[in-house]
Structure formats: C-alpha cells, structure tokens
N, C-alpha and C positions, 0 to 999 in steps of 0.2 A: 499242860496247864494253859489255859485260856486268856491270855493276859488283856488288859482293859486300855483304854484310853480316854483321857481328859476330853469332854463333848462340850464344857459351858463349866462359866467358874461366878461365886460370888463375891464383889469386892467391898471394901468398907468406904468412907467417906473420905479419905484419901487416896482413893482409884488402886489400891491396894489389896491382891488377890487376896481369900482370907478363906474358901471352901471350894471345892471342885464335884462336878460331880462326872459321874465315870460313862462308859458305854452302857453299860449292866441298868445304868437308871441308879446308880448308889450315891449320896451324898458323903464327903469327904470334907476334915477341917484339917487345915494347912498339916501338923502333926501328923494326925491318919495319913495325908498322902504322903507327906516324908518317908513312913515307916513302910507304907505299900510300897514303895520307888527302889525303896533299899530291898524289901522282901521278891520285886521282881513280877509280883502283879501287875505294877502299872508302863506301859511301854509308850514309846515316843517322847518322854522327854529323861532329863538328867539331873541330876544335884549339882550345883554349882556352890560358891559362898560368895555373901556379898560383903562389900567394902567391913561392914562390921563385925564379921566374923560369923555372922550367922547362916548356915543353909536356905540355900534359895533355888526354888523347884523351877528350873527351866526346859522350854524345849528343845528336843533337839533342831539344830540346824541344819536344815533342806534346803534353804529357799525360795522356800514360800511363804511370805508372811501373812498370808490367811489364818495357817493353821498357830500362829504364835497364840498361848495361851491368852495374854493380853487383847487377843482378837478374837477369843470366843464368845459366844451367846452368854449370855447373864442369865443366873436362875434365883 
C-alpha cells in the first residue's frame, strides 16, 4: 500500500488548519484525515490530543521545521 502525505493544508480565519490536501492531489477535511491517519494511508505525521480533549493531527518530529504541517503551502 502506497501511503500519502500531507503536501499544503487550508486554514480558517483563525490560522487554524481545517482541510489537507495529500500527495495524490486529494483534498481532505480535518475528519477525513483523522480517519485516513488511523486507517494508515496517510504517513509522516501522528494523532496527538489537545489541552481539550480533542484529537489533533500533528507531525511527526524530525527536526525540521519546514516540513511542520503549519508550514505548508495553502491551497
């Protein structure tokens, strides 16, 4: 299986990721990537939870903070 990665994400008016879209050219809403991340499609980042209890799609840690999802292209 081909697994994908996050290339450029869309955020809302509080600088708040809200859609991704993948290597493939796919568009993803927060959900959709949840469910992909759990299913093992999508590689290079992790589930985390934040202060609220809610899951939150991060990358993983390399070291490079180029590639931090927060640092990708806008689509």
């Amino acid at each position: 299986m081909n697994q994908e990665t996050f290339v450029a994400v869309r955020k809302d008016q509080d600088g708040d990721i809200t859609h991704f879209k993948t290597s493939s050219g796919r568009e993803l809403d927060y959900q959709q990537a949840l469910n992909e991340i759990q299913n093992g499609t999508i590689s290079g980042v992790n589930i985390g939870e934040a202060r609220n209890g809610r899951p939150v799609i991060r990358g993983n840690a390399d070291g490079d903070p180029t590639n931090n999802l927060d640092n990708l292209e806008t689509f």
